[in-house]
N, C-alpha and C positions, 0 to 999 in steps of 0.2 A: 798235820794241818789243824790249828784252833779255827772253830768254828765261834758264830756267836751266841754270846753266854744269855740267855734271859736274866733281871735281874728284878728284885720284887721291895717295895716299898710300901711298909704302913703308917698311914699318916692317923691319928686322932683330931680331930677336929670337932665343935662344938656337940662333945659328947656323943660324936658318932668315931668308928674306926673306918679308912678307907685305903681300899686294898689298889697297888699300881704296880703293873709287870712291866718291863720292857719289851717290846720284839723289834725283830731285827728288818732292814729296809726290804722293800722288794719291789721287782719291777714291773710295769702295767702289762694286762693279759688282755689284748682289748678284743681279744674274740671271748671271752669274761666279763669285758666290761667293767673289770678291776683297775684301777689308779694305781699308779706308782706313790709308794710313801715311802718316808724316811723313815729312820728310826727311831721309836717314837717310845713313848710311855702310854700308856693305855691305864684308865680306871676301869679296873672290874666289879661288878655287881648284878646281882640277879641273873648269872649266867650270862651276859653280854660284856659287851665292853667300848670304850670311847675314848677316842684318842685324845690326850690329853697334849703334851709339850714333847715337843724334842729330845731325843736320847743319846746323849754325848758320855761314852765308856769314862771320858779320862773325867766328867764333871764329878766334884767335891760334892759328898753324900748330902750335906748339910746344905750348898746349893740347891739338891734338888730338892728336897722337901722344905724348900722356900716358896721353889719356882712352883709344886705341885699343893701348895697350900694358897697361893697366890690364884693357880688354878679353879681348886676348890671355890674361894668366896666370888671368882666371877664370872663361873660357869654351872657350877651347884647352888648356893646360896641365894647370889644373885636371883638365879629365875625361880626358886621357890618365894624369893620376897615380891616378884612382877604375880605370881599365882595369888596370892593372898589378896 
């Protein structure tokens, strides 16, 4: 039985590196209090992490570091430019 695979993604972007894992779906524990998510991409940093875009096994590599660079400028950049 294949189970599913983590996969990990570094993006460079404006002279910073940015690390992105995969995990895999899972379903709401509401005596947890936990939400059901999809398979998701996740940015990791500083020991935490935040879910980025949707994680589709069969998507073309260079897809996703479109989709998670597209992320980057308007979910990171963005709000450092609303701070300033």
């Amino acid at each position: 039985m294949g189970g599913f695979k983590n996969e990990q993604r570094h993006l460079q972007r404006r002279g910073k590196v940015f690390h992105f894992v995969s995990y895999e779906a899972h379903d709401a524990i509401p005596s947890k209090k936990v939400q059901a998510m999809p398979a998701t991409w996740f940015l990791i940093s500083a020991n935490n992490r935040w879910p980025a875009i949707p994680h589709f096994p069969e998507q073309d590599s260079q897809e996703v570091d479109t989709l998670l660079a597209e992320w980057l400028e308007e979910h990171v950049f963005a709000a450092k430019a609303n701070i300033a």
